[in-house]
N, C-alpha and C positions, 0 to 999 in steps of 0.2 A: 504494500500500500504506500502511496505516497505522499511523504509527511503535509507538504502544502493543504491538503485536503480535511485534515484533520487538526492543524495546528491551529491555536487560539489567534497567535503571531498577524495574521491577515485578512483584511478587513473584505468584506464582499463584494468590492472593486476588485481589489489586487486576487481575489479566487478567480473573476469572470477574465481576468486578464491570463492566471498562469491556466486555466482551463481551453482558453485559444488558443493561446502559444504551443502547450499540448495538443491538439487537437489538427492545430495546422501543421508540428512539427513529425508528428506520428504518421508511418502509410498507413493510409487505410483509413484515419480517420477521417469525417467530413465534419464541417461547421453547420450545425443544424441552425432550422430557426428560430429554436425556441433558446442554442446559446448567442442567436445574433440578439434573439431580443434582451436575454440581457446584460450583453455588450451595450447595449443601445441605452438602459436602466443607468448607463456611468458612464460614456461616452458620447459624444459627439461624433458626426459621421467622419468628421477631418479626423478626429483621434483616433477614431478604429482605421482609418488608414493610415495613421502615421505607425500607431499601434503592430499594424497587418505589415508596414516597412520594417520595422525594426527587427519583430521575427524571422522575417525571410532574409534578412540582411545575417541574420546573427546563425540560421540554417544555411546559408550558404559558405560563411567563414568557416561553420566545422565543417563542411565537405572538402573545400577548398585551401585550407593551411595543412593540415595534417599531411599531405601527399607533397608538397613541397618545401617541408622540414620548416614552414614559418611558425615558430613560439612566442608564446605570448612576449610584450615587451617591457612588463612589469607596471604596466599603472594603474591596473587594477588589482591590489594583494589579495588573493582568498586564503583565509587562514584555514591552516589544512587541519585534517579531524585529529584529534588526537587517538594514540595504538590504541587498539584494545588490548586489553589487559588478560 
């Protein structure tokens, strides 16, 4: 299960956002209309396109860096998980 879904952490914008993002970056998935509509519940039509850019922008970077050895270039730190014990 994925924690977004369940976490307290995100508000019911930021669900209908990472719900797209899944949904478009997943095969197979489609964007139904009952998740355009509530896209639409928190967005504007310009934001779910700029929204709808950002995703395909950031699905194309993983296709496309990985096979030409491009690494990240540090300006966005993810602090990594700590071991498990």
């Amino acid at each position: 299960m994925l924690e977004w879904r369940t976490s307290k952490l995100f508000s019911p914008l930021e669900r209908a956002a990472l719900e797209y993002a899944e949904r478009i970056t997943t095969t197979g998935q489609k964007v139904d209309d009952t998740l355009f509509a509530e896209l639409q519940k928190h967005f504007t039509e310009a934001e779910i396109v700029e929204l709808t850019a950002a995703i395909a922008m950031e699905n194309f970077r993983s296709k496309f860096n990985p096979p030409l050895g491009i690494e990240a270039q540090g300006f966005c730190m993810v602090p990594k998980k700590p071991a498990a014990k």
